[in-house]
C-alpha positions in Angstrom: 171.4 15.2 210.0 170.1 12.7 207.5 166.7 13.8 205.7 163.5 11.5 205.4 161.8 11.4 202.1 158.4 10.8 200.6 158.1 8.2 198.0 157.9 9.5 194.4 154.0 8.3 194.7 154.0 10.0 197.9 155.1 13.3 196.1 152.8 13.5 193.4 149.8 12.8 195.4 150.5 14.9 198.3 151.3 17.9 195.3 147.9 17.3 194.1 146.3 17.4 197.3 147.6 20.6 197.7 145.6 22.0 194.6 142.2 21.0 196.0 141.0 24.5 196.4 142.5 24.8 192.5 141.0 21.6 191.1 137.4 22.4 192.7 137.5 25.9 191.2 138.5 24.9 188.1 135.5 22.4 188.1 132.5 25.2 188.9 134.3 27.9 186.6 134.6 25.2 183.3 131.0 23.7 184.2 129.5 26.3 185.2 130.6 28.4 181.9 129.4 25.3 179.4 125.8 26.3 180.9 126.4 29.8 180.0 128.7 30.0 176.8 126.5 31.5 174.9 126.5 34.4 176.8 130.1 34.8 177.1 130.9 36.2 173.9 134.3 35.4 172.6 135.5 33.3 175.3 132.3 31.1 175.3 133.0 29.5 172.0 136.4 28.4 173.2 134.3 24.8 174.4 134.4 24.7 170.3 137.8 24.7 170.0 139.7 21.5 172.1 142.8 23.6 172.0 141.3 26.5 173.5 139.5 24.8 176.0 143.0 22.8 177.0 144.9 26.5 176.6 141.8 28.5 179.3 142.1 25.3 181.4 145.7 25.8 182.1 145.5 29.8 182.4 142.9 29.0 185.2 144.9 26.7 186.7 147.7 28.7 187.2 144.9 32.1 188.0 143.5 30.1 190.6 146.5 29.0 192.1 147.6 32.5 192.3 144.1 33.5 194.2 144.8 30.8 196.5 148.4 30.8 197.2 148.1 31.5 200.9 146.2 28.2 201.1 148.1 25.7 198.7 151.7 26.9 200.2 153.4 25.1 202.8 155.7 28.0 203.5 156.0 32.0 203.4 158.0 32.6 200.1 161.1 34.1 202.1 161.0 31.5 205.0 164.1 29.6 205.2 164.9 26.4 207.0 168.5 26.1 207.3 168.7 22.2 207.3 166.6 21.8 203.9 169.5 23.6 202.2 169.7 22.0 198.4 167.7 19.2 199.5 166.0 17.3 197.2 162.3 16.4 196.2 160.2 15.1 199.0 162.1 16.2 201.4 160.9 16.3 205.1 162.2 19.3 207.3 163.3 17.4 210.6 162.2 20.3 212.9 158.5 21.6 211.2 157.9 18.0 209.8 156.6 19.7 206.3 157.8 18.0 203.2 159.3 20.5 201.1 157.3 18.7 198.1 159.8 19.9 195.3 162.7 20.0 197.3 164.9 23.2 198.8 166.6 25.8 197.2 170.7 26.7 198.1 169.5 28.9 200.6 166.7 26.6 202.6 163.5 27.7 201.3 161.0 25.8 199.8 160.7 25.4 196.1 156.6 24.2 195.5 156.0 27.3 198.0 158.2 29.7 196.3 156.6 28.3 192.6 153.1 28.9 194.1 153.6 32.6 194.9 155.8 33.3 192.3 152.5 32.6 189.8 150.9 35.9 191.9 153.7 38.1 191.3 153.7 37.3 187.1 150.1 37.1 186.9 149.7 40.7 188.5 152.8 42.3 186.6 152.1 40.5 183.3 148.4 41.3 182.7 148.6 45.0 184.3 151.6 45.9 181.7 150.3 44.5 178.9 146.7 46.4 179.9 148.8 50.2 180.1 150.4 49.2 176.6 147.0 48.2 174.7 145.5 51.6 176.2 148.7 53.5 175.0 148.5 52.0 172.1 145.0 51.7 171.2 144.5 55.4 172.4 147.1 56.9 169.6 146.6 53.8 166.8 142.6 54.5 166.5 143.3 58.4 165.7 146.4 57.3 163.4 144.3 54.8 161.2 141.2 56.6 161.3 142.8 60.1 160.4 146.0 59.6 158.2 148.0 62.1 157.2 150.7 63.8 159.8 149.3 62.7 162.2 149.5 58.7 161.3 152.7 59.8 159.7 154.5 61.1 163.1 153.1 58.3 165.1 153.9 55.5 162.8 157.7 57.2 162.9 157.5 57.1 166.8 156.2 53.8 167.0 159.1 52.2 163.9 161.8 54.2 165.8 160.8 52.2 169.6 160.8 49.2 168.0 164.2 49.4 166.1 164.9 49.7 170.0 166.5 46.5 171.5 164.7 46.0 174.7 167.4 43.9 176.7 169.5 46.9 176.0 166.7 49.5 177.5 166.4 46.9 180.8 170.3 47.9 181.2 169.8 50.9 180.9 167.0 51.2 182.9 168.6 49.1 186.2 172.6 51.6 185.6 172.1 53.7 189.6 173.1 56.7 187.6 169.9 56.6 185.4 167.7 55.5 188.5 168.9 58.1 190.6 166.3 60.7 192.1 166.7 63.9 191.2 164.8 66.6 193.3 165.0 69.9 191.3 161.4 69.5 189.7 158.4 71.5 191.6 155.0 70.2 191.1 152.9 73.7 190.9 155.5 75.5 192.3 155.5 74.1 195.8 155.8 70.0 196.0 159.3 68.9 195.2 158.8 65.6 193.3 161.5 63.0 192.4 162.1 62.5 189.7 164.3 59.5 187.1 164.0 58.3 183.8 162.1 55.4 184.9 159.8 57.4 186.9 159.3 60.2 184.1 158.0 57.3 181.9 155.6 56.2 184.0 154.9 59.3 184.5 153.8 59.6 181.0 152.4 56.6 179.9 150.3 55.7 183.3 148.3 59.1 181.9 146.9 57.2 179.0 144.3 54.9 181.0 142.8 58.0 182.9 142.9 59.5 178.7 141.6 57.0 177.5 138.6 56.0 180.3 137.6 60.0 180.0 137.5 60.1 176.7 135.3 56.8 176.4 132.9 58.3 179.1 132.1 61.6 177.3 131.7 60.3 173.6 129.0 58.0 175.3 127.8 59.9 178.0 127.9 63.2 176.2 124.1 64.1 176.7 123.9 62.4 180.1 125.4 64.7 182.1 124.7 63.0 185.2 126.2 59.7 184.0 128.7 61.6 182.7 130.1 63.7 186.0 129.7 60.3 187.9 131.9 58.1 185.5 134.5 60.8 184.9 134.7 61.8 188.5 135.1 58.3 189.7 137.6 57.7 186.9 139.6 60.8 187.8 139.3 60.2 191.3 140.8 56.7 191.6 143.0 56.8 188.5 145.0 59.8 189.6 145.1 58.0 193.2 146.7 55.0 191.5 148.8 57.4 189.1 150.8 59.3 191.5 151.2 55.9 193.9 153.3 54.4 190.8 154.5 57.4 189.1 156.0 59.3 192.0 155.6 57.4 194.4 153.3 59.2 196.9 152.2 57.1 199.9 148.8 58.4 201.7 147.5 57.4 204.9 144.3 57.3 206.6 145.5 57.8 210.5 148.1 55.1 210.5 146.6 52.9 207.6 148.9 53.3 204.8 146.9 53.5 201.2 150.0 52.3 199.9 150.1 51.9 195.9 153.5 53.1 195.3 156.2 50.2 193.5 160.0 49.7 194.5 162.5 50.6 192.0 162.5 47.3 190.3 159.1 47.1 189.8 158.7 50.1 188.4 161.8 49.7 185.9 160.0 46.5 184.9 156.9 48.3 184.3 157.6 51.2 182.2 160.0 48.8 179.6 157.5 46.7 179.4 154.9 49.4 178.1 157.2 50.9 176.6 158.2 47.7 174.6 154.7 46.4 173.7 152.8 49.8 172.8 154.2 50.2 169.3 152.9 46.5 168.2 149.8 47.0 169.9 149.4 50.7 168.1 150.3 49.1 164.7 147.5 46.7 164.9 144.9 48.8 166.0 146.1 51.2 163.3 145.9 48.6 160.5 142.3 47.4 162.0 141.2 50.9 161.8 142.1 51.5 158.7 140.3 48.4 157.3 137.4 49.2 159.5 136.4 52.4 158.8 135.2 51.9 155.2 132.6 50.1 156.6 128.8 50.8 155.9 128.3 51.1 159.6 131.4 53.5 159.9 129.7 55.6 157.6 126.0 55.7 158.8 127.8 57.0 161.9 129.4 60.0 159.9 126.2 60.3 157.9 124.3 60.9 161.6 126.7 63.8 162.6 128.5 61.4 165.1 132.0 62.9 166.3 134.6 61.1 165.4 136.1 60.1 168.5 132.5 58.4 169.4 133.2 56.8 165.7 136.7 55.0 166.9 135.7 54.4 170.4 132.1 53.4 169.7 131.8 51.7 166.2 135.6 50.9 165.2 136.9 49.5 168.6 134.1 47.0 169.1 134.4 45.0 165.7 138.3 44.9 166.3 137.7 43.1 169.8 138.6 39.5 168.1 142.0 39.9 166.7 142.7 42.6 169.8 141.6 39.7 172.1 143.8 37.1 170.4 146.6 39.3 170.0 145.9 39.8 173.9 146.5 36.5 174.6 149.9 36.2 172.9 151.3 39.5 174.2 150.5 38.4 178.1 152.8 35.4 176.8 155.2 37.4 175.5 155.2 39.8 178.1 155.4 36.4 180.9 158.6 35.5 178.8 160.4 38.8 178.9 159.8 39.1 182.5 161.5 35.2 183.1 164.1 36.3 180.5 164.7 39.8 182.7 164.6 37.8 186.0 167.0 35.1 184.9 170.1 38.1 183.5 169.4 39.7 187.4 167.4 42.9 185.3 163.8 42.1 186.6 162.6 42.1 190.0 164.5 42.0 193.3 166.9 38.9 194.1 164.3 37.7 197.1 161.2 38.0 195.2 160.0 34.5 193.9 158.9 35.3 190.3 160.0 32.9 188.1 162.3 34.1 186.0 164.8 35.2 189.5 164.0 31.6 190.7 165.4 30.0 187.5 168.1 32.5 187.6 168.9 31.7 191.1 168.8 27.8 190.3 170.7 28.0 187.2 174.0 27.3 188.7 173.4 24.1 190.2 171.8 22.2 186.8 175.3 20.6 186.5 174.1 18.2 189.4 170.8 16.4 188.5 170.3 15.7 192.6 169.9 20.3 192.6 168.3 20.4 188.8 164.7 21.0 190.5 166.0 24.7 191.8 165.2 25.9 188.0 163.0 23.2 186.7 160.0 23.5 188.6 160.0 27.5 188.0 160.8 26.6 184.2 158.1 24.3 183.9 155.5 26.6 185.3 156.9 29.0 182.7 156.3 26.8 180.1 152.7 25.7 181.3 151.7 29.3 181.7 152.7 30.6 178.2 152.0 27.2 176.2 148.0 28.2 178.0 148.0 31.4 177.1 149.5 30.6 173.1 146.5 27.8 173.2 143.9 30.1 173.8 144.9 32.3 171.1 145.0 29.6 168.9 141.5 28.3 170.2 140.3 31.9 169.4 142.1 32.1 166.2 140.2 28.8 164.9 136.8 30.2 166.1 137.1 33.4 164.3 138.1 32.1 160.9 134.5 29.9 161.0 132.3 33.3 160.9 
């Protein structure tokens, strides 16, 4: 059956129509924060900075499109429509009547839909990953650069000897069945057996350093408040460890038959604990050299002088002053991190085949750029690749900019 298309005019505008709810979000957040920028800190004086302000416009953009996915979409990711197999841009399904805006993939499923929620999947993983490393690494770089000795000797060694690691090479490893096999011989208190992998048992271990980290922020400040204290450390033990045995082993409570669900698939969970353990050692060799610099401030030392312990000192008085470079630095690894998920997605290492995350969509569309009539399988997803990392790379370079004018 022969398809009906939609002009190239017809195209664009119906694309953009689709990204009203994005467009009018865009609008209040950017307007609305030029009436406020002085209260938002760092982030505020990106209006400065044209480059940051063009790099925060495209991360919203592709933020909001990920909040509102279920309303700019035509179709379900998965859904397939068998006659809109490879077809091109514009194309209009002769049974539904949609227009498949930017055209069909091998298997009948639409491309601009499959682009849309493939910007929810990276913009959960990438962010979250990138958040576990900078507590990882921020909770074992402040103690190393404040402290010295053995202690920043035996950490910097760890942290030299994972990044001498090639990560492609760890993502091999990490997907081979033998090495993701559950093995059951480990008790939990002598009772529970719990499965365990390599994968897992990383997780397992570096998912502890939020819950470490948020405790030990809540008693250095809280210390004398004991109320304040037992609220904030309870609430902080109750969810993280929730959370932290959903993704480290897995466990799947219910209320009646409502699943409290917070466990990942195999994949996800592989992609996880390489990332973090990929990113911590750069993020604990900056906050180590920050710290270092830091702490011969005056302020650092009317904090000693006080009697101040010296956790309160890193978490308290060090931490805040490094926010601008950590921030920055933030920025770029989220890029980073977006481009080793596309780069994991595209060799089959990332996610599973179905999922519409960029880097599997690219992968999946690779093998039909020979013909320029199936090109937009793995340009569209490259694209919005490209857009989301050149954003993110802007807005460090916004922030950069404003920080060397103090």
């Amino acid at each position: 059956m022969e398809l009906e298309y939609l002009t190239t005019g017809g195209i664009i505008a119906e694309s953009l129509s689709r990204f009203i709810p994005v467009w009018i979000a865009l609008a209040v957040t950017l307007v609305g924060g030029w009436f406020v920028r002085d209260r938002l800190s760092t982030f505020g004086r990106l209006y400065g900075s044209p480059v940051g302000l063009a790099g925060i416009t495209l991360v919203l953009f592709w933020v909001f499109t990920a909040l509102f996915a279920d309303m700019i979409a035509v179709l379900e990711a998965r859904e397939v429509a068998f006659l809109m197999k490879k077809a091109q841009p514009g194309g209009i399904d002769p049974q539904s009547g949609i227009a498949f805006l930017w055209g069909g993939d091998n298997l009948g499923r639409d491309v601009f839909s499959r682009v849309v929620y493939g910007s929810r999947v990276v913009l959960i993983i990438a962010p979250a990953a990138t958040l576990i490393a900078y507590m990882v690494g921020i909770t074992l770089g402040l103690p190393a650069g404040y402290n010295g000795g053995w202690i920043d000797s035996v950490l910097s060694f760890v942290a030299n000897l994972v990044l001498a690691f090639p990560v492609i090479l760890l993502f091999y490893l990490l997907v081979t069945p033998e090495i993701r096999a559950l093995q059951y011989d480990t008790w939990l208190l002598g009772w529970m057996g719990v499965g365990w992998s390599i994968p897992r048992a990383m997780a397992a271990f570096f998912f502890l350093f939020p819950i470490l980290f948020l405790t030990i922020m809540w008693f250095t400040k809280y210390e004398k408040n004991r109320t304040r204290l037992l609220t904030y450390g309870g609430i902080t033990a109750l969810v993280g460890f929730w959370i932290y045995f959903g993704i480290a082993f897995g466990w799947e409570p219910k209320i009646g038959e409502i699943p409290l669900n917070l466990a990942l698939d195999p994949n996800e969970l592989n992609v996880f604990a390489a990332v973090v353990f990929a990113s911590s050692p750069g993020v604990f060799r900056i906050v180590r050299g920050l710290t270092m610099d830091i702490k011969t401030r005056d302020y650092v030392a009317a904090a000693q002088t006080r009697g101040e312990r010296p956790w309160y000192i890193m978490l308290w008085e060090i931490l805040p002053n490094a926010r601008g470079p950590l921030i920055v630095d933030a920025c770029l690894r989220i890029g980073y991190t977006t481009i080793l998920l596309g780069t994991l997605g595209f060799f089959g290492l990332g996610l599973e085949p179905e999922s519409p995350d960029w880097g599997s969509m690219i992968n999946h569309g690779r093998q039909f750029v020979r013909l320029a009539s199936t090109a937009h399988m793995a340009l569209f997803p490259a694209l919005a690749l490209m857009l989301l990392v050149l954003g993110l790379n802007l807005m460090a370079d916004g922030l950069r900019e404003e920080s060397l004018k103090d």
